[in-house]
Short mmCIF file of the C-alpha atoms (twelve columns), coordinates in Angstrom:
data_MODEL
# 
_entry.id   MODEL 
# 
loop_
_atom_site.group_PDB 
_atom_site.id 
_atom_site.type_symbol 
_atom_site.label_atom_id 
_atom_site.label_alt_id 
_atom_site.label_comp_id 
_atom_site.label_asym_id 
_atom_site.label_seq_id 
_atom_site.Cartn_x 
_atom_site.Cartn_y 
_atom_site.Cartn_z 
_atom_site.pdbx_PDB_model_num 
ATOM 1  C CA . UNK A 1  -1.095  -7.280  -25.987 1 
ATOM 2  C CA . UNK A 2  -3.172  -9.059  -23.146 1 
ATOM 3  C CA . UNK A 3  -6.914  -9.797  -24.139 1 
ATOM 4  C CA . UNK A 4  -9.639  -9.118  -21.400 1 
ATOM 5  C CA . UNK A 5  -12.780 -10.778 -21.735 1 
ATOM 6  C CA . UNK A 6  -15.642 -9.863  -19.813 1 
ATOM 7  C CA . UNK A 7  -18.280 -13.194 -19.184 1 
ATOM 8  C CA . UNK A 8  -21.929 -13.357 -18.169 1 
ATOM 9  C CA . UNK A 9  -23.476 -10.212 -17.618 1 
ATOM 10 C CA . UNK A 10 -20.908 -7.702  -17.467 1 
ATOM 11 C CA . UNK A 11 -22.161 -7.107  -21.392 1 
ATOM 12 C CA . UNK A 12 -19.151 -5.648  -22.722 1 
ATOM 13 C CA . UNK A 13 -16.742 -6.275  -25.905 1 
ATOM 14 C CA . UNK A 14 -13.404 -8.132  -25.533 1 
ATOM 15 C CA . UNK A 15 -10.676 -5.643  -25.216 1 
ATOM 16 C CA . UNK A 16 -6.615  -5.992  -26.093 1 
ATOM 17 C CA . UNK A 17 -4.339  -3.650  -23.726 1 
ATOM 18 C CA . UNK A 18 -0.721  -3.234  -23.026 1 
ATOM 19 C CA . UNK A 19 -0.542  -3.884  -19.554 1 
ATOM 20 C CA . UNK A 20 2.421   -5.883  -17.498 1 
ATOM 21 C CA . UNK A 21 0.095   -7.229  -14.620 1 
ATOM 22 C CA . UNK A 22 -3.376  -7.203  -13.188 1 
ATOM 23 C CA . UNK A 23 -2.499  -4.504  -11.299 1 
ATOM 24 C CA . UNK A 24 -1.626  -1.900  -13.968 1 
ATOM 25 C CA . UNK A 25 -4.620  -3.741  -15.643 1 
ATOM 26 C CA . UNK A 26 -7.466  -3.087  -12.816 1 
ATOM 27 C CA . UNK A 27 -6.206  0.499   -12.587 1 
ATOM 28 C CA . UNK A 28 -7.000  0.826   -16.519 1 
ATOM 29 C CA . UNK A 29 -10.163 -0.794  -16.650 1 
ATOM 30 C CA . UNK A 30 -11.398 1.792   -13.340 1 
ATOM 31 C CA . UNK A 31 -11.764 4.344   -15.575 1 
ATOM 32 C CA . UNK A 32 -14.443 2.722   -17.069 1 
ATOM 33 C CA . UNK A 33 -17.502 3.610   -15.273 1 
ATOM 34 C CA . UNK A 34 -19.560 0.859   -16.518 1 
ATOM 35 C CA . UNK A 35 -16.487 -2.059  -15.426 1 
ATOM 36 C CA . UNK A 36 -15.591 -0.054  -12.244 1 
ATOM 37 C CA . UNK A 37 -18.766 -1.539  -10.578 1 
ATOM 38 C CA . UNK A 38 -17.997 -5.171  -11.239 1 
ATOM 39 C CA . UNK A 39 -14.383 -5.128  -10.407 1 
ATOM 40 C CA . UNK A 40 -15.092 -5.697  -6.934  1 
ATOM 41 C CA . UNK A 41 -17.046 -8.820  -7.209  1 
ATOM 42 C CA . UNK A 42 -15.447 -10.841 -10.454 1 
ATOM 43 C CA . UNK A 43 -13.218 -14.008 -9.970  1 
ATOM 44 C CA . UNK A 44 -10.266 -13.440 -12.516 1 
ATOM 45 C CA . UNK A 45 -8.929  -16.317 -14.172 1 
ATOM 46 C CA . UNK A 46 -4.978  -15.400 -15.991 1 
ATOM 47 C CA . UNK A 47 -5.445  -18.021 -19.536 1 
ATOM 48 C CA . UNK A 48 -7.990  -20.307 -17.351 1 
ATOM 49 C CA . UNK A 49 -6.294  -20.151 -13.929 1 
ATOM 50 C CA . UNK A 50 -8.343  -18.426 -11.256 1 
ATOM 51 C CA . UNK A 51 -5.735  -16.210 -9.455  1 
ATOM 52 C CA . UNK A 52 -6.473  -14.164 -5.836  1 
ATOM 53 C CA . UNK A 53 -3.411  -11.348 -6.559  1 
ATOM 54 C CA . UNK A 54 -3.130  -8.481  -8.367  1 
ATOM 55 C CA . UNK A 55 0.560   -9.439  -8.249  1 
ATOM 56 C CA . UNK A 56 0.393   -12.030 -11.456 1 
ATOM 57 C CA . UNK A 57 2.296   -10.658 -14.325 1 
ATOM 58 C CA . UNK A 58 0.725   -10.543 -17.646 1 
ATOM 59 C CA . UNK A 59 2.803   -11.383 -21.096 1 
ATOM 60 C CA . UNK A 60 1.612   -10.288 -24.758 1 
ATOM 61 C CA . UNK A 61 -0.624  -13.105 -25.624 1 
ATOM 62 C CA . UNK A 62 -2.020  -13.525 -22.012 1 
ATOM 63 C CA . UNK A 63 -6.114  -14.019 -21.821 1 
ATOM 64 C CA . UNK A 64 -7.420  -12.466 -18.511 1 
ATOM 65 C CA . UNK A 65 -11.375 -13.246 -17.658 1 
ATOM 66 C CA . UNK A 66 -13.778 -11.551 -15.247 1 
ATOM 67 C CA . UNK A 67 -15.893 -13.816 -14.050 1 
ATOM 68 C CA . UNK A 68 -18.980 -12.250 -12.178 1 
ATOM 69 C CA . UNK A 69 -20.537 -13.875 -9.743  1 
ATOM 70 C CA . UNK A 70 -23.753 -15.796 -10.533 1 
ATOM 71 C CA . UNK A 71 -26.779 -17.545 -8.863  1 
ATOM 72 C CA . UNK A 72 -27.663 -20.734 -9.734  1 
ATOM 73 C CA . UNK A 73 -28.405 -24.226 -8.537  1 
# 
């Protein structure tokens, strides 16, 4: 199983899926009205690695986190 957590605003509960990559994961999570708006704009970070390709592999006891984006200073 692959733990997603959601940070900052996104407002939702940690979830544990089967999924093999971030691919297979993003397609899962779309059907989620609520998460299909942020997916766009996150960062995701594979167990505290930011990663730019839906490419990465996942492996049971893998931690993905959407990061949204955030205003600050």
């Amino acid at each position: 199983m692959v733990k997603v957590e959601f940070l900052g605003p996104i407002g939702k509960a940690d979830m544990e899926l089967e999924v093999s990559s971030l691919k297979e994961l993003k397609e899962v999570l779309k059907k989620d009205q609520e998460l299909s708006s942020w997916l766009e704009d996150c960062a995701v970070a594979v167990n505290d690695t930011i990663v730019n390709s839906l490419e990465v592999a996942l492996r049971s006891g893998d931690r993905v986190s959407l990061l949204p984006p955030v205003c600050g200073g």
